[in-house]
C-alpha positions as CSV (number, residue, x, y, z in Angstrom):
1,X,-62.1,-41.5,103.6
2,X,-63.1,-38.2,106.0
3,X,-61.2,-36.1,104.0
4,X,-63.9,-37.6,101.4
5,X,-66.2,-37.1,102.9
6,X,-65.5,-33.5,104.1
7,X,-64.6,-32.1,100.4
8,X,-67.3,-34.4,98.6
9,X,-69.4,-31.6,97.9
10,X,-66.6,-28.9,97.2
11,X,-66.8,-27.3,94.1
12,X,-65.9,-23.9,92.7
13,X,-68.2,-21.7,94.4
14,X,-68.6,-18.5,96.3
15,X,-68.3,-17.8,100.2
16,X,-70.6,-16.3,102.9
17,X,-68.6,-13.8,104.3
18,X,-68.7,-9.7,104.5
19,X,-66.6,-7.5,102.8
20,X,-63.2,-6.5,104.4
21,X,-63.9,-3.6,105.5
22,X,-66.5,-4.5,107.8
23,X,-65.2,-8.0,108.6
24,X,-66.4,-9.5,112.3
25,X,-68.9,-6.7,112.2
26,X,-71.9,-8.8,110.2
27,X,-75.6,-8.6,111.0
28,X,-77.3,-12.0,109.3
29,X,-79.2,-9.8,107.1
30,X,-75.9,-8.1,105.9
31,X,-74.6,-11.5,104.1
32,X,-72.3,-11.1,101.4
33,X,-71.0,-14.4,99.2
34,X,-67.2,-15.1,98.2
35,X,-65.2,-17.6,98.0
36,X,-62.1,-18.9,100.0
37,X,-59.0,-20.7,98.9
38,X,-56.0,-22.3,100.3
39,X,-54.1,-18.9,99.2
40,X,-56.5,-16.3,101.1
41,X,-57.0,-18.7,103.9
42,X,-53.0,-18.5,104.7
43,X,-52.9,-15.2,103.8
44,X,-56.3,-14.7,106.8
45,X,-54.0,-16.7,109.1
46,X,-50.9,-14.8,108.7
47,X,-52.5,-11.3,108.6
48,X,-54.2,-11.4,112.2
49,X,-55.4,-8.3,113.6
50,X,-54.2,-8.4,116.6
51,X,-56.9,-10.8,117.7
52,X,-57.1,-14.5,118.8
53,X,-58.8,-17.0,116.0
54,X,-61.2,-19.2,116.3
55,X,-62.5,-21.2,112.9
56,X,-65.2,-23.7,112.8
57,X,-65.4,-26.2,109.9
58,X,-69.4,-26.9,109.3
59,X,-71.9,-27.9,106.6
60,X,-75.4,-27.6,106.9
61,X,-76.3,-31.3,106.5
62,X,-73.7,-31.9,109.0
63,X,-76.1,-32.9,112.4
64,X,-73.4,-32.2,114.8
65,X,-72.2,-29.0,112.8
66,X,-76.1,-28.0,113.2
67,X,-76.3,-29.2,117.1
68,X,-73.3,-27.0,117.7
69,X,-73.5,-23.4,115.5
70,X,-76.0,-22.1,118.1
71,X,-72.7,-22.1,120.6
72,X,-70.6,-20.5,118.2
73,X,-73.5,-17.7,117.6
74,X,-73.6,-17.2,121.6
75,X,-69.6,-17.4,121.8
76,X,-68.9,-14.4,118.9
77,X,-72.1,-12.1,120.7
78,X,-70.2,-13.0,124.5
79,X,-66.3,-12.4,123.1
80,X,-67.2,-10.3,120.1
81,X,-64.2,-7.5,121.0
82,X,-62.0,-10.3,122.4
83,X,-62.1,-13.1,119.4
84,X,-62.5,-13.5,116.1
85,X,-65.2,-16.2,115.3
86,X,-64.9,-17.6,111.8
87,X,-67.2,-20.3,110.1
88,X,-66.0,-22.2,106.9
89,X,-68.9,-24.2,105.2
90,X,-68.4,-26.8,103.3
91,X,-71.6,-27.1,101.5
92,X,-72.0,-27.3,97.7
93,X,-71.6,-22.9,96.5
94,X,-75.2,-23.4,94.8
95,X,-77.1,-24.0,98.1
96,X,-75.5,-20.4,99.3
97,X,-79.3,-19.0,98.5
98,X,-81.4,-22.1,99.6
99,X,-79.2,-23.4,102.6
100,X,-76.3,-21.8,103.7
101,X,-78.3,-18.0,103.7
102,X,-81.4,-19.0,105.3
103,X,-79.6,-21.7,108.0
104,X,-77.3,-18.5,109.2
105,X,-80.3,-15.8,109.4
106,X,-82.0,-18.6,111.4
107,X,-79.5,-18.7,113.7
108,X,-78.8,-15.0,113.7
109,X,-75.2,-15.9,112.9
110,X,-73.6,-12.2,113.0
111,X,-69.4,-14.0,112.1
112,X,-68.2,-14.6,109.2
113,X,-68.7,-17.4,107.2
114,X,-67.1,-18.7,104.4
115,X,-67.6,-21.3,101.8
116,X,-64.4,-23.7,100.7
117,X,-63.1,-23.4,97.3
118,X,-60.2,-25.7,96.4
119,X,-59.0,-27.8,94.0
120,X,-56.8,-30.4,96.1
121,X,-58.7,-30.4,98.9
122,X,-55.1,-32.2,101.0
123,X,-53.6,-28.5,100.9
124,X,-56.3,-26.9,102.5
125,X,-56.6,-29.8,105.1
126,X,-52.9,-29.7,106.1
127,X,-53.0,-25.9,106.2
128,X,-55.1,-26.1,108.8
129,X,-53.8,-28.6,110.6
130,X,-51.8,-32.0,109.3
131,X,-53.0,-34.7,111.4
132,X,-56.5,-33.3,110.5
133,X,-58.2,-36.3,108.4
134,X,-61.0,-33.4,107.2
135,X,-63.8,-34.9,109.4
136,X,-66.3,-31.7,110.7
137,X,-67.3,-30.3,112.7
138,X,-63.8,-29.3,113.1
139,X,-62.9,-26.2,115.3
140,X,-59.2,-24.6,115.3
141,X,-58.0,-21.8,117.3
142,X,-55.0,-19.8,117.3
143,X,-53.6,-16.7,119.5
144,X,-53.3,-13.3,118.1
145,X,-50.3,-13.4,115.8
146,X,-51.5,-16.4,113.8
147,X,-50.0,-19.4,115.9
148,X,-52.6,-22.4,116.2
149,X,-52.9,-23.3,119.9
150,X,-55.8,-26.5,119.5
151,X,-57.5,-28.3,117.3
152,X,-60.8,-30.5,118.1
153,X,-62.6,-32.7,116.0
154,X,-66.7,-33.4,116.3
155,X,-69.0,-31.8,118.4
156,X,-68.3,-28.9,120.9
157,X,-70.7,-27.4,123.5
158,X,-71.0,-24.2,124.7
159,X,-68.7,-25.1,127.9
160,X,-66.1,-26.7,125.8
161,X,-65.7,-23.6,123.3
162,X,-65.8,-21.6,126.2
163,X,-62.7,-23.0,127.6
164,X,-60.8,-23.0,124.7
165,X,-61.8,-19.3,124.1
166,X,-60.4,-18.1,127.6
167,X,-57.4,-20.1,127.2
168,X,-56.4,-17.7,124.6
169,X,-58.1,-14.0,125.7
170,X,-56.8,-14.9,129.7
């Protein structure tokens, strides 16, 4: 039923992000849109830049995706040179312009964000994690060379991501 409820509005669409070249270096004015799949997430996983991970699944009418994001905003301005903060939306890819856009710039959100685009959405679930049922918020993070250290489901706050965050960077 979560992982229902998680890919329910997944379509083919596009995804918030920036372009390579400038990846993790965003402004929320700079937003680009692109799509992510179950190939380019693995190959984003295994292609670290010598950087710890965090990714953070959210939606825009999630209430406790919405509660947290201003944590994650505050976490990739505090570890910006240490981390890699990564968002992956699951909203529906035609609300990019009338949600997803305008719910970022509100926030300032300055990390990448991407929007899901799968056709089974089981593969990209167990990708990220197999006991993972798909329920968000949903927050991953792994060390430097692609390794996933923790996984939490539901709501974060600021002191929680924190101490996930210096588990990896200390």
């Amino acid at each position: 039923m979560n992982r229902i409820v998680f890919f329910i509005s997944i379509i083919s669409g596009l995804i918030l992000t920036v372009k390579p070249d400038i990846l993790f270096c965003q402004s929320a004015s700079e937003l680009v849109v692109e799509t992510i799949n179950v190939e380019k997430l693995s190959e984003f996983l295994s292609n670290r830049n010598g950087k710890p991970l965090l990714i953070n699944v959210w939606a825009t009418w999630c209430v406790p995706c919405r509660e947290e994001f201003p944590d994650l905003v505050k976490l990739s301005e505090k570890y910006k040179t240490k981390i890699d903060i990564v968002g992956i939306s699951v909203d529906l890819p035609e609300e990019i312009d009338s949600k997803v856009i305008p719910f970022l710039k509100k926030h300032n959100a300055g990390f990448t964000n991407f929007i899901v685009d799968v056709k089974d959405p089981d593969h990209f679930i167990n990708l990220l994690n197999k006991e993972w049922s798909g329920a968000i918020p949903a927050t991953f993070l792994y060390d430097k060379n692609g390794k996933q250290l923790k996984y939490l489901v539901g709501k974060t706050d600021l002191d929680g991501f924190d101490k996930m965050i210096s588990s990896v960077i200390n």
